[in-house]
C-alpha positions in Angstrom: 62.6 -26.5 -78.9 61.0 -24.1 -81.1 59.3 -20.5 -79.7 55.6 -22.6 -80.1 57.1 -25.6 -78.7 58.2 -23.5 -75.5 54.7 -22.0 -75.0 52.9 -25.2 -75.3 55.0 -26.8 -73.0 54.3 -23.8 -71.1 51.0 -23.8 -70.7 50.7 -27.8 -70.3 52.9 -27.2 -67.3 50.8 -24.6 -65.6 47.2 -26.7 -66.3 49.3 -30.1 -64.8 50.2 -27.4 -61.9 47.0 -26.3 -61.4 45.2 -29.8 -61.9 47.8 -31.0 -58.9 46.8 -28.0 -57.0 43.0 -28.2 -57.3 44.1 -32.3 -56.0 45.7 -31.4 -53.2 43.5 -28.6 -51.6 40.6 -31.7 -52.1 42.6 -34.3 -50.8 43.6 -31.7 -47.4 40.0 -31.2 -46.9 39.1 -34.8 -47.3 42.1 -35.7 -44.8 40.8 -32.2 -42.4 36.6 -34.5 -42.3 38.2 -37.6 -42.1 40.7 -37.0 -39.2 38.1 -35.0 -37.4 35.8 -38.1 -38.1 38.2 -40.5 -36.8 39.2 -38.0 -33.4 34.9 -38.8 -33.0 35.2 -42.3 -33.4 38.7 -42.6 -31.1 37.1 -40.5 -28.1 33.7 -43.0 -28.4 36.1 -45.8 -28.5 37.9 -44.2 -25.2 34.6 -43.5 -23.7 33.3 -46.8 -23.9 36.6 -48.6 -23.2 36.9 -46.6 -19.9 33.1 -47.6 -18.9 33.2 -51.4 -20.0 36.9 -51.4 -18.4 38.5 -52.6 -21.2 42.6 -52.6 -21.3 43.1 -54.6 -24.1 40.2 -56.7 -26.2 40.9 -58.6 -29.6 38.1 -57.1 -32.3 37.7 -59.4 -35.3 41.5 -59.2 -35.8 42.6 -56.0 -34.8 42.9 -54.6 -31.1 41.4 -52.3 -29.0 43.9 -51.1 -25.8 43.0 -48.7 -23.3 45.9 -46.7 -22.1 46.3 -44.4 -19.4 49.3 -42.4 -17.8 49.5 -40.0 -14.8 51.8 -37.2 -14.8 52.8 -34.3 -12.7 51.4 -31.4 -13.3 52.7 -27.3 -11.5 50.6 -25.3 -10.2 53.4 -23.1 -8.3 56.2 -22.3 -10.3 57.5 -19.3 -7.8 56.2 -20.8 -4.7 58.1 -24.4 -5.6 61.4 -22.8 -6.0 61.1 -20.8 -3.2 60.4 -23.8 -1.0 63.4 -26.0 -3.0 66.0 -23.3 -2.0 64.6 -23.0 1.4 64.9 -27.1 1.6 68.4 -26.6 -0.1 67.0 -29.5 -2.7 69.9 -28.5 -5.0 69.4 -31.9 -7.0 66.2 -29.9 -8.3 67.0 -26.3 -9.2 69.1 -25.4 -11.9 70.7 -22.0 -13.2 71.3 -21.3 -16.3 73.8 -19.4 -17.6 71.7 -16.2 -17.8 72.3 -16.4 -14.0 68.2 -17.7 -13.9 67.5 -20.0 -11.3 64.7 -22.4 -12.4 63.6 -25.5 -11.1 64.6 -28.6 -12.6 61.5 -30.1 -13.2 62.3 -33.6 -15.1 64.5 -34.2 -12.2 61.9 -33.6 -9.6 58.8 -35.6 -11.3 61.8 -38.6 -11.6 62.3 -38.1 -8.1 58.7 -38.1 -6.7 58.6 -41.3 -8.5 60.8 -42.8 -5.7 60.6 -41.2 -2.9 57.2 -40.9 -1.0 58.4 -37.8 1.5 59.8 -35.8 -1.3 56.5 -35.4 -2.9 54.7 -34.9 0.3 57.0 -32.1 1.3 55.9 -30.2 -2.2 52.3 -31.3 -2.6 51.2 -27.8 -2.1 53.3 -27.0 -5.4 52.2 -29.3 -7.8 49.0 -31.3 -9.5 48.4 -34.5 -11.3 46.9 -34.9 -15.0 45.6 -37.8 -16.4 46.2 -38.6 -20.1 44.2 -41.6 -21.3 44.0 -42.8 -24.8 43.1 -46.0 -27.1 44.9 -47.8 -29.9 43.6 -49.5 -32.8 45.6 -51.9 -34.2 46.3 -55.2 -36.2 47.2 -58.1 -34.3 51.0 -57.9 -35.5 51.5 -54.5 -34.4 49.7 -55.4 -31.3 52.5 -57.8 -30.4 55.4 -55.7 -30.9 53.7 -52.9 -29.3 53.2 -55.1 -26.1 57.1 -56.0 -26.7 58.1 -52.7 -26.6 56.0 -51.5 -23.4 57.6 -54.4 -21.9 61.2 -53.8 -23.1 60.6 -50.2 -21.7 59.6 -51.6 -18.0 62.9 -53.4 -17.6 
């Protein structure tokens, strides 16, 4: 390739680059008003799912299903451990090899999900947060989704 040939091919390449470039920051702030457009449309769809207690409705064919989930939430980090080690509820506090003593939190929240007296004894140390949330989805998706939640019960 000859010196000319070089600079041509040069200069082709930075206008493709900078045509791609000019692209992309248009298409990121077309996908920026289109997600927050869609975030609008979801929490309507959540809002009115919740008030016409809808858990899961066929739409022309796609579906609309209402989800919701309750987890633990702390409000007592200090004052939980405390009472764990006072308790001697070992199954729940961990050390780390820094010689930190934490509470084991995964192990807890699994816990309280069994046993009724273990999360009364430690209701002073702890919350609950809702998180709710619709899909949108085709009617084949929908299916395997429902598979899935179900496969995940057992």
């Amino acid at each position: 390739m000859s010196l000319n040939e070089k600079v041509v091919k040069a200069k082709t390449l930075d206008d493709s680059i900078e045509s791609l470039e000019l692209q992309k920051k248009e298409l990121e702030e077309k996908i920026k008003t289109l997600t927050e457009e869609r975030d609008s449309v979801y929490l309507e769809l959540l809002t009115e799912a919740k008030e016409k207690h809808i858990k899961d409705e066929k739409v022309n064919d796609l579906f609309l299903t209402y989800f919701s989930r309750e987890d633990v939430t702390w409000l007592d980090d200090a004052g939980l451990l405390k009472k764990l080690q006072e308790n001697k509820a070992t199954d729940f506090i961990k050390v780390t090899t820094k010689v930190t003593t934490s509470i084991d939190k995964n192990a807890l929240k699994k816990a309280f999900k069994t046993n009724e007296s273990l999360k009364e004894t430690y209701k002073d140390y702890y919350g609950t947060k809702l998180t709710e949330y619709v899909t949108v989805t085709t009617e084949e998706n929908h299916a395997k989704m429902l598979e899935h939640i179900e496969e995940n019960k057992k």
